[in-house]
C-alpha positions in Angstrom: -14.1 20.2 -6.6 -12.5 20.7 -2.8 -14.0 18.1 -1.5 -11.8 15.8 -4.7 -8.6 17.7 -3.7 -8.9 17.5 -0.3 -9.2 13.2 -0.8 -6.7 13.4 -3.4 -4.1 15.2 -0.9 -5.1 12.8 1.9 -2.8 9.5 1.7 -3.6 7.2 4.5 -1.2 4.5 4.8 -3.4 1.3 3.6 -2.9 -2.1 5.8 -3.4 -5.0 4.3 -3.8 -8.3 7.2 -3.7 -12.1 6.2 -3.4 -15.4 8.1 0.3 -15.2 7.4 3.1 -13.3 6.3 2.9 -14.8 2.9 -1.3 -13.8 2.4 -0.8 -10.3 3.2 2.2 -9.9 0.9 -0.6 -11.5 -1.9 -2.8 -9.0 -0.7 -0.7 -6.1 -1.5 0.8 -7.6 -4.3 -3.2 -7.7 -5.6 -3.8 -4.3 -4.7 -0.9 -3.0 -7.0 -1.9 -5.3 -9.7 -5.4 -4.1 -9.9 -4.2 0.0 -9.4 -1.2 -0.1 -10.8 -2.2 3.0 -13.4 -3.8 5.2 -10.7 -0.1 4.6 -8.5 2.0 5.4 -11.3 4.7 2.9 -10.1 6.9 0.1 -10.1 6.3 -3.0 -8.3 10.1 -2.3 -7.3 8.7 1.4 -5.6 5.4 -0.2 -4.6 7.7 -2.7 -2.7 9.8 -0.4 -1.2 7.0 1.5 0.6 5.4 -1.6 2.3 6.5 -2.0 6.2 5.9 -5.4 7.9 4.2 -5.0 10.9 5.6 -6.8 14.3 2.4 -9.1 14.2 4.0 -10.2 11.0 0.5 -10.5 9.4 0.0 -7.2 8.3 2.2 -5.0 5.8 1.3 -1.4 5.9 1.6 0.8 2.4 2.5 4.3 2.5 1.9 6.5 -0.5 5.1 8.7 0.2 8.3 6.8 1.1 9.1 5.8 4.4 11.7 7.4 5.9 
C-alpha cells in the first residue's frame, strides 16, 4: 500500500513532443480525452496547466498549477 501512495503523491510534470506546435497540443489534448476521469478536470483546468516549451514542440503538463 506505500509503495501506491508514494506514486499517487509523486506528480511529474508529463511532456508531450510533436513535429509542431499544433501535434503536441493533439497530443495533450488526447491524453486528457482518454484520462479525463482519473484528472477530475476541465479541459479549461487541464489547459491552464500546460506550458509551451521554447522549442515550441513540446507542452509540458503539470498536475498542480503553475505558478
Amino acid at each position: 500500500m506505500g509503495n501506491l501512495e508514494n506514486t499517487q503523491a509523486r506528480k511529474e510534470p508529463i511532456t508531450f513532443t510533436g513535429r509542431t506546435r499544433s501535434d503536441a497540443k493533439r497530443k495533450a489534448l488526447n491524453y486528457w480525452y482518454m484520462n479525463q476521469t482519473t484528472l477530475a478536470m476541465s479541459i479549461r483546468e487541464f489547459s491552464a496547466r500546460l506550458v509551451l516549451l521554447p522549442d515550441g514542440k513540446s507542452i509540458v503538463f503539470y498536475e498542480n498549477p503553475v505558478a
